[in-house]
N, C-alpha and C positions, 0 to 999 in steps of 0.2 A: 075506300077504307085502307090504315096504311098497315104495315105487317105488325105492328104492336096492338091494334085495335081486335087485329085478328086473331092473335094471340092467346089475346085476355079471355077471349070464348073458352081456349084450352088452361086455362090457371086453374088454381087450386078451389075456384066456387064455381070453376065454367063445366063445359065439356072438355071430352078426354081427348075428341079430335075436332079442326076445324070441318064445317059442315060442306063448304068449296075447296077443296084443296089447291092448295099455292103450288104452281109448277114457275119457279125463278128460277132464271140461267145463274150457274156458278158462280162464274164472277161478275155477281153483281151483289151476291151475298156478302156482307160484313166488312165494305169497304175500306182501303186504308185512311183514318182521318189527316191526313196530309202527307208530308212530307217524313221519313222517318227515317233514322241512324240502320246504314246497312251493316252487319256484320258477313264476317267470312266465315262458314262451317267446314270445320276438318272432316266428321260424319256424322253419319244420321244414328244413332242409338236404336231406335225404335220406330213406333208411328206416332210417337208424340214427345221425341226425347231429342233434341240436338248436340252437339258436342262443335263449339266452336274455338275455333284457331288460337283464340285469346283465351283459350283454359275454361272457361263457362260452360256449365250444364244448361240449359232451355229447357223447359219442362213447358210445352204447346199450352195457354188457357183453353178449355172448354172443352176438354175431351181426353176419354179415355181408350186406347189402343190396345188390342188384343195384347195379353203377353208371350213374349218367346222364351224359347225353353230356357231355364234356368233350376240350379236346386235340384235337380233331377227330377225335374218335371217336365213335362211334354211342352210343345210350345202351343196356344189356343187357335182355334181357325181363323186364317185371315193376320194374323202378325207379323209374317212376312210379307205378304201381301201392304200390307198397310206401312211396312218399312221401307219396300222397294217404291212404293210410290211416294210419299215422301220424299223418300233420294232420287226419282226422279224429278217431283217440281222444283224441286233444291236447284238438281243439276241443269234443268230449264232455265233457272236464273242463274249461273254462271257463278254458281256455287256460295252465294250469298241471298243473305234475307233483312226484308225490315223488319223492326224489333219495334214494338211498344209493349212496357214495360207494363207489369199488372200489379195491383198492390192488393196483398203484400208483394212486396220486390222479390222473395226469398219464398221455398216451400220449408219443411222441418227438415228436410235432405240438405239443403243449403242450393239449389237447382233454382237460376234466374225464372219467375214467370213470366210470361208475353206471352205475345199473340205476332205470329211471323206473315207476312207479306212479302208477295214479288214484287219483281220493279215498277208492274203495272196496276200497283194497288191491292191486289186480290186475296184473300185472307187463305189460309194456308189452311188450316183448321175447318173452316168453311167447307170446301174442296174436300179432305177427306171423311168428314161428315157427309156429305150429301154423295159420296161414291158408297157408304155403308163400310167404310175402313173404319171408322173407330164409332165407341158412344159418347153424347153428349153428358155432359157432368158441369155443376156450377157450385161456383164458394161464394158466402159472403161475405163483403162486401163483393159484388161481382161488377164487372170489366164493363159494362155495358153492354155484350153484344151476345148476351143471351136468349135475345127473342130470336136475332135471324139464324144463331145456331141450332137452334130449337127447329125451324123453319128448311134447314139444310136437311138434317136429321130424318126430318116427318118424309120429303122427299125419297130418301134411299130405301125408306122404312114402306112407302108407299109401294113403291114400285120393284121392291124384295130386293136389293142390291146389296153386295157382299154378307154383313154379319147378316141382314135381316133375310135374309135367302129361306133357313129356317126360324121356325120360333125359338126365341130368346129368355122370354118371359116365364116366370116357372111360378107356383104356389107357394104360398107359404110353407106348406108341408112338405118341401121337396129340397127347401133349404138345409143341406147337411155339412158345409163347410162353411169354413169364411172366405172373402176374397169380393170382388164386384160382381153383383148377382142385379139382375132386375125382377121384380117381384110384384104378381098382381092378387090380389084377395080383399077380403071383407074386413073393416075398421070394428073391433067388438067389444072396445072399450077406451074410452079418452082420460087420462090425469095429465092434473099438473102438482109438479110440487117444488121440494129445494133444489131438485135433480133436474128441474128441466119439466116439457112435456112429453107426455109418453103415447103411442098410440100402436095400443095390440091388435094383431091381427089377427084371423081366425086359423091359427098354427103357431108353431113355436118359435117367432119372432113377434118383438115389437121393435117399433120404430120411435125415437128420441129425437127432440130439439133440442141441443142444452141450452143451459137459461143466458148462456153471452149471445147467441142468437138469437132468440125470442123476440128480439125486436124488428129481424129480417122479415118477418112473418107474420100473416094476417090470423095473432091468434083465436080470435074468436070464429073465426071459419075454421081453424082446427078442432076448435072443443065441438063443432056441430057434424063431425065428420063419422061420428056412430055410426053404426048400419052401412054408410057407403063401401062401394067398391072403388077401390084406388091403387094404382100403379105408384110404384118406388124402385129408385136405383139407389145406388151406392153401396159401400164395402162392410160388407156383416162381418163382424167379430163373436166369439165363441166366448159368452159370458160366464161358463163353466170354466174353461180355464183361466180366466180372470179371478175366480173365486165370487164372484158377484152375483150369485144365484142363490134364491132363496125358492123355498118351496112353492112352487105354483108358479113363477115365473117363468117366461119365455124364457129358453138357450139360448137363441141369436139375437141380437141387435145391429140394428142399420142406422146410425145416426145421419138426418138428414142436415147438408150443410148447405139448403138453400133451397127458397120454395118453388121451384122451377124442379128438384129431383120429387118432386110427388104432385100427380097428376091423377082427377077424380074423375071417375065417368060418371056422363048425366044420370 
């Protein structure tokens, strides 16, 4: 069976984990599809950020990097970690990477997407996924290579490796800011409407599809996701100060931008 078949077990109607778990060597993960434009990096930004020679920002697909301090705020655990290794596969490959480019080309930052590569194929992203440097994250239209990053991830997350060392995962009622959170609890009510689909959780967040998505997604396995338990990542916003709170609604919102960031257990 091949790693997409295995996968599908973990989707959004499967299980939350596969029941064998897949132990694959690094680089064998998320191969480069041929031949690809090297570019030369002046440095590494972050764990998921490049700054190359020719003026371009990089912004890594498929993955989200602790942050370093900024704003007077502390830096998160592991951002260093996750930048110093990066500059070092970088500097392994002689300070150049292959580029295949991600569409959209562009993030709202104006930051080129791709997905980087060394000389020997081997997918950059992949690599610090499956060391537990960063989390796995998917947009759609997405890139293709979200099952084997998926696949990386489960790996580091298996065997407790960098972020996963401790738990990550928090409640719905323990969400008190905005920012990237992963969040596991109970589905306790499904709409849809002009806004999209909404699905609340058993705390003061709900989670949204907007309706230009809706078609990434299997929604009728959404509407039947009542009563389950389900796992979500991505970046909650503070619908209070948005002004977009009406009495009885959730305060936070995580809009998901891809059905790969929400995962049901059996």
């Amino acid at each position: 069976m091949g790693y997409s078949a295995l996968l599908k077990k973990a989707s959004l109607v499967g299980a939350f984990f596969v029941s064998v778990f897949l132990v694959v060597p690094v680089w064998a993960l998320c191969p480069a599809p041929g031949k690809l434009p090297q570019a030369k990096v002046e440095r590494v930004v972050d764990g998921d950020t490049l700054r190359l020679t020719d003026g371009r920002s990089v912004r890594l697909i498929g993955l989200n990097a602790p942050e370093r301090a900024r704003d007077g705020r502390p830096a998160e655990p592991f951002a260093e970690a996750a930048r110093k290794r990066l500059q070092a596969l970088v500097a392994a490959n002689d300070g150049r990477v292959g580029l295949r480019q991600g569409e959209p080309a562009r993030d709202h930052y104006g930051r080129t997407l791709a997905h980087a590569y060394d000389v020997a194929g081997r997918n950059l992203e992949a690599q610090l996924l499956a060391e537990g440097l960063a989390y796995r994250v998917a947009f759609a239209p997405d890139s293709g290579l979200v099952d084997c990053q998926q696949v990386a991830e489960r790996q580091a997350r298996s065997a407790r490796l960098g972020l996963w060392r401790q738990t990550q995962v928090v409640a719905p009622a323990a969400v008190k800011r905005g920012g990237f959170a992963l969040v596991r609890g109970r589905v306790v009510s499904v709409q849809r409407n002009r806004g999209g689909l909404w699905l609340e959780l058993d705390g003061p967040l709900v989670l949204r599809v907007a309706p230009k998505l809706l078609r990434y997604f299997d929604v009728d396995a959404l509407q039947r996701l009542d009563g389950r338990q389900v796992e979500v990542r991505g970046w909650v916003v503070d619908r209070a100060r948005q002004g977009g709170v009406k009495p009885g609604q959730a305060r936070w919102m995580l809009s998901l931008s891809h059905a790969a960031m929400l995962e049901v257990f059996p």
